[in-house]
Wavefront OBJ file of the C-alpha trace (Angstrom):
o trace
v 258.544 63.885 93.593
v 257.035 64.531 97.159
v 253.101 63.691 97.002
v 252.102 65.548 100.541
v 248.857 64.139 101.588
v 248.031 67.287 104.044
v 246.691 65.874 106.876
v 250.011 64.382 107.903
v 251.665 67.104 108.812
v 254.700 67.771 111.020
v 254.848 69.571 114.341
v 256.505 72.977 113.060
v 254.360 73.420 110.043
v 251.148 72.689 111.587
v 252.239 75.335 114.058
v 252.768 77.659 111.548
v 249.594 77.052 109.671
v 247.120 76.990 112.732
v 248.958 80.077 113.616
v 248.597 81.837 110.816
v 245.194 81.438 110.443
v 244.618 82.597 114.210
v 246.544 85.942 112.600
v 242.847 86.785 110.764
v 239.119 85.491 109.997
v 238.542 82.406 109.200
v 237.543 82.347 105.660
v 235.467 78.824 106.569
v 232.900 80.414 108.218
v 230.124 80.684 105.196
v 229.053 83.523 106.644
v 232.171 86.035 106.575
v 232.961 85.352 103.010
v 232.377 87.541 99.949
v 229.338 86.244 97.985
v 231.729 85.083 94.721
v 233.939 83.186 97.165
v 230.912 81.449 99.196
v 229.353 80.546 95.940
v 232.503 79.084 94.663
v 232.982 76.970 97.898
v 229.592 75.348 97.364
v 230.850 74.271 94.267
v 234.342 72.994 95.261
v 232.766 70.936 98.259
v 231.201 68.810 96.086
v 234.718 68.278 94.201
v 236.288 67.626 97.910
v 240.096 67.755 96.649
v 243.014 69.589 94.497
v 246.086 68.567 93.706
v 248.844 71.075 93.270
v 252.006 70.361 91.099
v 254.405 72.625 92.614
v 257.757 73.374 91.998
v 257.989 77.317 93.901
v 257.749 75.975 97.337
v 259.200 73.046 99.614
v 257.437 70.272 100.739
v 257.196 71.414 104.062
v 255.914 74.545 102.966
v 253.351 73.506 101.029
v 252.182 70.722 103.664
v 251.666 73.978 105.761
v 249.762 75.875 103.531
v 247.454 72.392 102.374
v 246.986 72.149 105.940
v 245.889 76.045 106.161
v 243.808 76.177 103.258
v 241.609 73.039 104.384
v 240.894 75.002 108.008
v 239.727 77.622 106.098
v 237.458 75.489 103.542
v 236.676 72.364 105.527
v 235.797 69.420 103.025
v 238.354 69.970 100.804
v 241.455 68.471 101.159
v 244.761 69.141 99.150
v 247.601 66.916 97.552
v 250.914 68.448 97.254
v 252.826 67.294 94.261
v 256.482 68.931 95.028
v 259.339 68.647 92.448
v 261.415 71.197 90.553
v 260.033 73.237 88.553
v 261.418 71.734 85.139
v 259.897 68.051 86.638
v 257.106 69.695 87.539
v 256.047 71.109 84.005
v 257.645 67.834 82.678
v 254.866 65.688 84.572
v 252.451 68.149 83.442
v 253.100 67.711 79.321
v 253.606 64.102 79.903
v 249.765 64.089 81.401
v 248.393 66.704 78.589
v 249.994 64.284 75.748
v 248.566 61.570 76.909
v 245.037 62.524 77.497
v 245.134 62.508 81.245
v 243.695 64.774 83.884
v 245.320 64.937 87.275
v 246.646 68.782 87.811
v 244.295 71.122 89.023
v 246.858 73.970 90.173
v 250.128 74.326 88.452
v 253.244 76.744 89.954
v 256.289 76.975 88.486
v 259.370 79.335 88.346
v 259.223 79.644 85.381
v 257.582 82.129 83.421
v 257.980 80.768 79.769
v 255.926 77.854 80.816
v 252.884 79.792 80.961
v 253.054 81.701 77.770
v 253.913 78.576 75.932
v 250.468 76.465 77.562
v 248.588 79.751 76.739
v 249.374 79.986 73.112
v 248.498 76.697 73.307
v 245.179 76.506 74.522
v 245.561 74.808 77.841
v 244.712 76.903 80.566
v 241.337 77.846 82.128
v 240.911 81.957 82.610
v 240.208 83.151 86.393
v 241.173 86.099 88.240
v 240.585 85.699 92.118
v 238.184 88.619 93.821
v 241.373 89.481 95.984
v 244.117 89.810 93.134
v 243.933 94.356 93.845
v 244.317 93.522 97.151
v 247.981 92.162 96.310
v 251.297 94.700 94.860
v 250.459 96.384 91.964
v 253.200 94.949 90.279
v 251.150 91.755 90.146
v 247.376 92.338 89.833
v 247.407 92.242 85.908
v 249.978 90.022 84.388
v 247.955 88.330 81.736
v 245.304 90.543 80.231
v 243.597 87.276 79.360
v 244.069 85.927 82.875
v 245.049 82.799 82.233
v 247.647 83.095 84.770
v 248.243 84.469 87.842
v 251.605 85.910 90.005
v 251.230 84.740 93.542
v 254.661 84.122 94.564
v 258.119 86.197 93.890
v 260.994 84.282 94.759
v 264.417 85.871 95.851
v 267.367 84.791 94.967
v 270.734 85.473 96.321
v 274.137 84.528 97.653
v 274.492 82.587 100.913
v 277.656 81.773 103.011
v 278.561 78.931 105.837
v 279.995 81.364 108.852
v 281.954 78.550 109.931
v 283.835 78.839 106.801
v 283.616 82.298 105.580
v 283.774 85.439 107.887
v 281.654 88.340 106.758
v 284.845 90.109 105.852
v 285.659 87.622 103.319
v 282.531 86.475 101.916
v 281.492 87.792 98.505
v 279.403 91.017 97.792
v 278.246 90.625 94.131
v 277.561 88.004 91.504
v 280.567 89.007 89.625
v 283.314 87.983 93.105
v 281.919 84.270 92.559
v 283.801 84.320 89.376
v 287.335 85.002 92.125
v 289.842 82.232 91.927
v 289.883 82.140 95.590
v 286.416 80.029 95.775
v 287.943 77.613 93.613
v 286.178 74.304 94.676
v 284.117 76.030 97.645
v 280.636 76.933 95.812
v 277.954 75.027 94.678
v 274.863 75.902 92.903
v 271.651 74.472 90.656
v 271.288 73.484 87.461
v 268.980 75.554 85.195
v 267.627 72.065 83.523
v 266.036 71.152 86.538
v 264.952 74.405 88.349
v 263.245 77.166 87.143
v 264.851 80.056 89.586
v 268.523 79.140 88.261
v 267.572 78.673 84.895
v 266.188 82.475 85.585
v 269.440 83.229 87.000
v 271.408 82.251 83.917
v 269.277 84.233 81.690
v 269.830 87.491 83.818
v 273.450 86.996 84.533
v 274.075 86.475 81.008
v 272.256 89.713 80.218
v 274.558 91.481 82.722
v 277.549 90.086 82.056
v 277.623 87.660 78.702
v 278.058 84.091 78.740
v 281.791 84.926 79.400
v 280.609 84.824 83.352
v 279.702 81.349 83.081
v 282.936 79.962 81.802
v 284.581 81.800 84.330
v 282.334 80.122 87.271
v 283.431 76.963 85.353
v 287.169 77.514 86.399
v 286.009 77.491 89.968
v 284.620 74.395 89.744
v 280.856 74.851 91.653
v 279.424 71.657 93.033
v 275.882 71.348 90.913
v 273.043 69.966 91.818
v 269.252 70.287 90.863
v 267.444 72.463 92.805
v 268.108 75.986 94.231
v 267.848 74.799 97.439
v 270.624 72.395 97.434
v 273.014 74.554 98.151
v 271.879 75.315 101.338
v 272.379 71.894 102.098
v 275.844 71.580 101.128
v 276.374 74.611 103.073
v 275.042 73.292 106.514
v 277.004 70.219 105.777
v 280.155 72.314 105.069
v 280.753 70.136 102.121
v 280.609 73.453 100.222
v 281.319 77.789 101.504
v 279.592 79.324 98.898
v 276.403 78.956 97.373
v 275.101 80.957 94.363
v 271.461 81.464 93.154
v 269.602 80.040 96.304
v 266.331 80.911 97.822
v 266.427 83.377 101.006
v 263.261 81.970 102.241
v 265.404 78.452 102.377
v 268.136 80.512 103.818
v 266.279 81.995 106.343
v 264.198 79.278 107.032
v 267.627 76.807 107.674
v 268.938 79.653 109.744
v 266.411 79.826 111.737
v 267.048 76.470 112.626
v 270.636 77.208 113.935
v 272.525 76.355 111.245
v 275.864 78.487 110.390
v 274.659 80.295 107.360
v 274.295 83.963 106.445
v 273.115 85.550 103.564
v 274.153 88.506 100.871
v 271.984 90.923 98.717
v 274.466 91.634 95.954
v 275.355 94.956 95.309
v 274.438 94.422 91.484
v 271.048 93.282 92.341
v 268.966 90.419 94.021
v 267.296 88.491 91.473
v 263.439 88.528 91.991
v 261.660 85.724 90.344
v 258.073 86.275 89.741
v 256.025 83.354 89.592
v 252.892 82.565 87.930
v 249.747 79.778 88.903
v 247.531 78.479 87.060
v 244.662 76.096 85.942
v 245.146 73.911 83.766
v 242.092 73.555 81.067
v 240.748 70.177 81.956
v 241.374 70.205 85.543
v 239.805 67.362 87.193
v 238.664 69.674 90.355
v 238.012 73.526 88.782
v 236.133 74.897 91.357
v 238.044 73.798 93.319
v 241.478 75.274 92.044
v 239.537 78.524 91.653
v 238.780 78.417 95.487
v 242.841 77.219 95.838
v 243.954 80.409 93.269
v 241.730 82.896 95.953
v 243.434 81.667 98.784
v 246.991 81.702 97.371
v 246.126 85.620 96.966
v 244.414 86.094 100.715
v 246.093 87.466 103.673
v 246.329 83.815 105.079
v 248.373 82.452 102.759
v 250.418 85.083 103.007
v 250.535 84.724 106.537
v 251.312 80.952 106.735
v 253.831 81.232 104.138
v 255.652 84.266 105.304
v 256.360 81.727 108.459
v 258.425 80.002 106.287
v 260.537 83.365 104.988
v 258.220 83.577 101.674
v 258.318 87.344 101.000
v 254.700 88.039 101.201
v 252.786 90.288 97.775
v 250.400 91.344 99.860
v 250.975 95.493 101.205
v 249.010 94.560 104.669
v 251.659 91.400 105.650
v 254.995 92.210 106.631
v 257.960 90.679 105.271
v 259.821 87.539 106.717
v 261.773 88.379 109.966
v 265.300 88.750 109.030
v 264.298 89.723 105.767
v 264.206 93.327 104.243
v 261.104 94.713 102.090
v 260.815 94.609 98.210
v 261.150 97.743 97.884
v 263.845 98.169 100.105
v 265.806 95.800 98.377
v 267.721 96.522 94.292
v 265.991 93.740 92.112
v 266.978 92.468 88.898
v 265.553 89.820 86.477
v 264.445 89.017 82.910
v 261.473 89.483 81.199
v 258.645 86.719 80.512
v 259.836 87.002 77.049
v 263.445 87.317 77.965
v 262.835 83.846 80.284
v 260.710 82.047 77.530
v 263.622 82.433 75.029
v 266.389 82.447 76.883
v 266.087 79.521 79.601
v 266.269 77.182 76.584
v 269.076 78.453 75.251
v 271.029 78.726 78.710
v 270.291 75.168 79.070
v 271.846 73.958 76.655
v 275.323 76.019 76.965
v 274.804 75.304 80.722
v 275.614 71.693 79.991
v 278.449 72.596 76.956
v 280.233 74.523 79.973
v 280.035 72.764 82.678
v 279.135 69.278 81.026
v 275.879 68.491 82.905
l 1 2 3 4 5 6 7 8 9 10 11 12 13 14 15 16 17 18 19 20 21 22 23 24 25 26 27 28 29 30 31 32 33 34 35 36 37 38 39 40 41 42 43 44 45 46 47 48 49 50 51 52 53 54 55 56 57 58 59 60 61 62 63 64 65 66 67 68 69 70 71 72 73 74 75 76 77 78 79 80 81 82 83 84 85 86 87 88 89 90 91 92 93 94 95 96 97 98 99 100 101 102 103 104 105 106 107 108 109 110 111 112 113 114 115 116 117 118 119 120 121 122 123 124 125 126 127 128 129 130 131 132 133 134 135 136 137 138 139 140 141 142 143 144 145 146 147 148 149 150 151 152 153 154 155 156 157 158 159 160 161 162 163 164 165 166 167 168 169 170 171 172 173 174 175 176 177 178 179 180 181 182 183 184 185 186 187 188 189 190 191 192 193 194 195 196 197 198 199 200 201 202 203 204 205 206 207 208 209 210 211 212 213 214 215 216 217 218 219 220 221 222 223 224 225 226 227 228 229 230 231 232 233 234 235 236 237 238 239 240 241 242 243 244 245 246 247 248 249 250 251 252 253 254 255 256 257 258 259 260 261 262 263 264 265 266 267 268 269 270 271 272 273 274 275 276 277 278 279 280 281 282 283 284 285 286 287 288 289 290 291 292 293 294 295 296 297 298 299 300 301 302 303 304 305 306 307 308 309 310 311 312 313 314 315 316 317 318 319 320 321 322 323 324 325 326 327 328 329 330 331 332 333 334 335 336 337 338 339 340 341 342 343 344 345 346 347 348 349 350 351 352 353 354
């Protein structure tokens, strides 16, 4: 795992952080807050930290918005915790089991997570002030608010241009299956990351299991996260990559590597991911400042500068990138996820025997 102390940050993503918060008002300033929010920073001063297990964004990304968050509420500083989103919850039981307090913010990409440590007592209720300022797709996910949906990840096809001209390259979820990318793809593994294990769940509702064995036959390169891929791609080790994140796509492209990217014509997946707070956080005022900001215009801001699609109607989306609602989505339900990632997991690893 990648523990991000924030002030040790590199060049690009304190750019993007002190940019982004040059984009609006400085939410620091006592003065120009909302009462609730000014009353809550009093209270997570005198906590001075949070530490965020995160498995929905990459280090960098999350150095970026550590970095953004403590301009905005000087005196509190935030520690990054990146892993997957499977070692992410993992680290999380493994501290609840034995007693321990160290989370104070928990994201993951994966929604049955959250119903599971809700039925079981082990979240703390909050609903930022600024949750109706976001989509109304999000502003009411959990009637009892023990979780929030700050982030939507999509999900898609990518392609090394070296490799594969935009002739060739594949236009749906169902060409991967093609004999003719026999030994070029590569793709996650739904044991480890949340977004594949997502992926598995809707693919098998489109198209059975019977899609899986026939992705077997091409023999994909697996690895743990969704954004592995990408790096298999830019080495050319790999043409194809199924499943991975178009911020990391866009983000890697914007650094000159060869890669494009495809919205299949049977659907994008759209993973929407919840936050929350664990019961006995260590810092809770301070998580409940943390949860506000993930759902202000800053945060969308800084993150958008690293391709994040952004929930917020008053931020535009990444450049490069098209709208949600310009694009078809398709996905599972929480209960659908909950369920079914299990279950995927397990024939993931009969089929392709990892």
């Amino acid at each position: 795992m990648d523990r991000v102390n924030t002030p040790h940050l590199s060049k690009r993503s304190l750019l993007a952080a002190t940019a982004a918060l040059g984009l609006g008002a400085r939410a620091g300033r006592a003065q120009e807050m909302p009462a609730p929010e000014r009353e809550l920073y009093e209270a997570a001063k005198k906590e001075g930290e949070v530490t965020w297990y995160s498995g929905q964004v990459q280090a960098e990304t999350g150095e970026a918005v550590g970095h953004a968050f403590g301009q905005a509420y000087p005196g509190i500083k935030v520690y990054v915790i990146r892993s997957t989103s499977q070692v992410a919850y993992q680290r999380l039981s493994q501290d609840m089991q034995a007693g321990v307090a160290q989370c104070d913010f928990f994201s993951s990409t994966d929604y049955g997570h959250y119903l599971f440590l809700k039925r079981e007592g082990k979240l703390l209720s909050y609903r930022p002030h600024n949750m109706d300022e976001l989509i109304p797709e999000v502003r009411a996910v959990d009637p009892d608010n023990m979780f929030q949906v700050l982030n939507v990840g999509l999900y898609l096809i990518a392609t090394n241009t070296r490799k594969v001209a935009a002739a060739d390259a594949p236009k749906s979820w169902k060409d991967l299956t093609d004999p003719k990318w026999i030994g070029q793809e590569a793709v996650g593994h739904p044991g480890y990351s949340g977004s594949i294990g997502v992926m598995a769940v809707t693919l098998r509702k489109l198209y059975g299991w019977e899609y899986f064995t026939d992705l077997e036959k091409n023999k994909p390169q697996i690895g743990r996260s969704s954004d592995d891929p990408v790096t298999l791609l830019n080495a050319g080790e790999r043409t194809v990559g199924l499943g991975v994140s178009l911020s990391t796509t866009l983000l890697s492209m914007s650094r000159g590597n060869p890669l494009s990217f495809i919205y299949p014509n049977d659907g994008t997946l759209a993973v929407y991911s919840p936050s929350a707070i664990p019961k006995n956080a260590p810092h809770p005022n301070a998580a409940k400042l943390f949860m506000t900001f993930t759902a202000s215009a800053t945060y969308a801001k800084v993150a958008r500068t690293f391709f994040i699609p952004p929930l917020r109607p008053d931020v535009p989306p990444p450049e490069g990138a098209l709208a949600l609602d310009k694009v078809k989505l398709i996905g599972a339900t929480p209960q659908e996820i909950e369920e079914g990632v299990p279950e995927v997991k397990e024939a993931w690893r009969d089929t392709f025997g990892v």
